[in-house]
N, C-alpha and C positions, 0 to 999 in steps of 0.2 A: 746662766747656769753656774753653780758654784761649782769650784774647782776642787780635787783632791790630790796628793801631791803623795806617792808612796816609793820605795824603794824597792824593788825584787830584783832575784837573784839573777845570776847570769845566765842558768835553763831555761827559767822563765822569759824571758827578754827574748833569748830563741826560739822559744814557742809560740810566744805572742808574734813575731816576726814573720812565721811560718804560715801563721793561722790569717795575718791581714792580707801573706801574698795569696795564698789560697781562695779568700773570700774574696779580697777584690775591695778590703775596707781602709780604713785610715784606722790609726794604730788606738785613736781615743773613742770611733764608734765600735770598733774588737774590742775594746777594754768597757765599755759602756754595755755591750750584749751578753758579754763573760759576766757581768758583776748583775744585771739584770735575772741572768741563768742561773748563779750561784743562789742569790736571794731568795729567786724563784722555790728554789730547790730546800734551802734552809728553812723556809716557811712552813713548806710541806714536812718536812721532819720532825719540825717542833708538834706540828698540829699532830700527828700519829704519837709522837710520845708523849704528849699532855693526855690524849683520847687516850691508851692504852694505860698510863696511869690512874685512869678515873679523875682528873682533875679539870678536864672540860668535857659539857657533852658533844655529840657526836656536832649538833650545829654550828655547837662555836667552834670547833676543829674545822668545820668546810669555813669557816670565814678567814680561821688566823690561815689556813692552808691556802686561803685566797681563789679556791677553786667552785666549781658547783658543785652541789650532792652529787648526782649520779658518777661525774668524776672523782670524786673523792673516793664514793664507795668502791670504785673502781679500785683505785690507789691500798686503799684499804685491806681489799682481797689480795692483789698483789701480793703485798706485803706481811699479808697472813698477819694481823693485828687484831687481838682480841681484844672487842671495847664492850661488852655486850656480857658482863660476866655477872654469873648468880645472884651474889648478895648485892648487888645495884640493883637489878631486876624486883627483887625481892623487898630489898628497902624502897623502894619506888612505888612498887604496889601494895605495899603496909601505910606508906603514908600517905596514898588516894583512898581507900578503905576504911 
């Protein structure tokens, strides 16, 4: 497995400290589930502001978002994200027509 080698601050370091006594981890598989969860999560973000952009559609959003439709759509609602707006709709079916 490759290695990464990073520096953070001295809160951090306490918290990570905190969180391996807590879980009962070693400090590289808490930093491997942290960084798993963060990516997780960054995925999901991008994929709702590219969708709410209009610059992917809603398919390719549940893939970069790396989840399934009905979770997505889930996600989606949450988040109150309007991907679904008029003139798409509109240009969409002008140019099956």
């Amino acid at each position: 497995m490759p290695e990464v080698s990073v520096g953070i601050p001295e809160e951090l370091k306490k918290e990570l400290e905190e969180l391996t006594k807590e879980e009962g981890l070693e400090e590289s598989v808490a930093l491997r589930k942290l960084l798993i969860t963060a990516i997780s999560e960054w995925k999901k973000e991008r994929a709702l502001k590219m969708l709410a952009e209009g610059k992917i559609s809603y398919m390719k959003a549940v893939e970069k978002a790396g989840m399934n439709v009905w979770d997505f759509a889930d996600l989606v609602r949450e988040k109150k994200i309007v991907w679904m707006k008029e003139e798409r709709i509109l240009k969409d079916l002008n140019a099956r027509f």
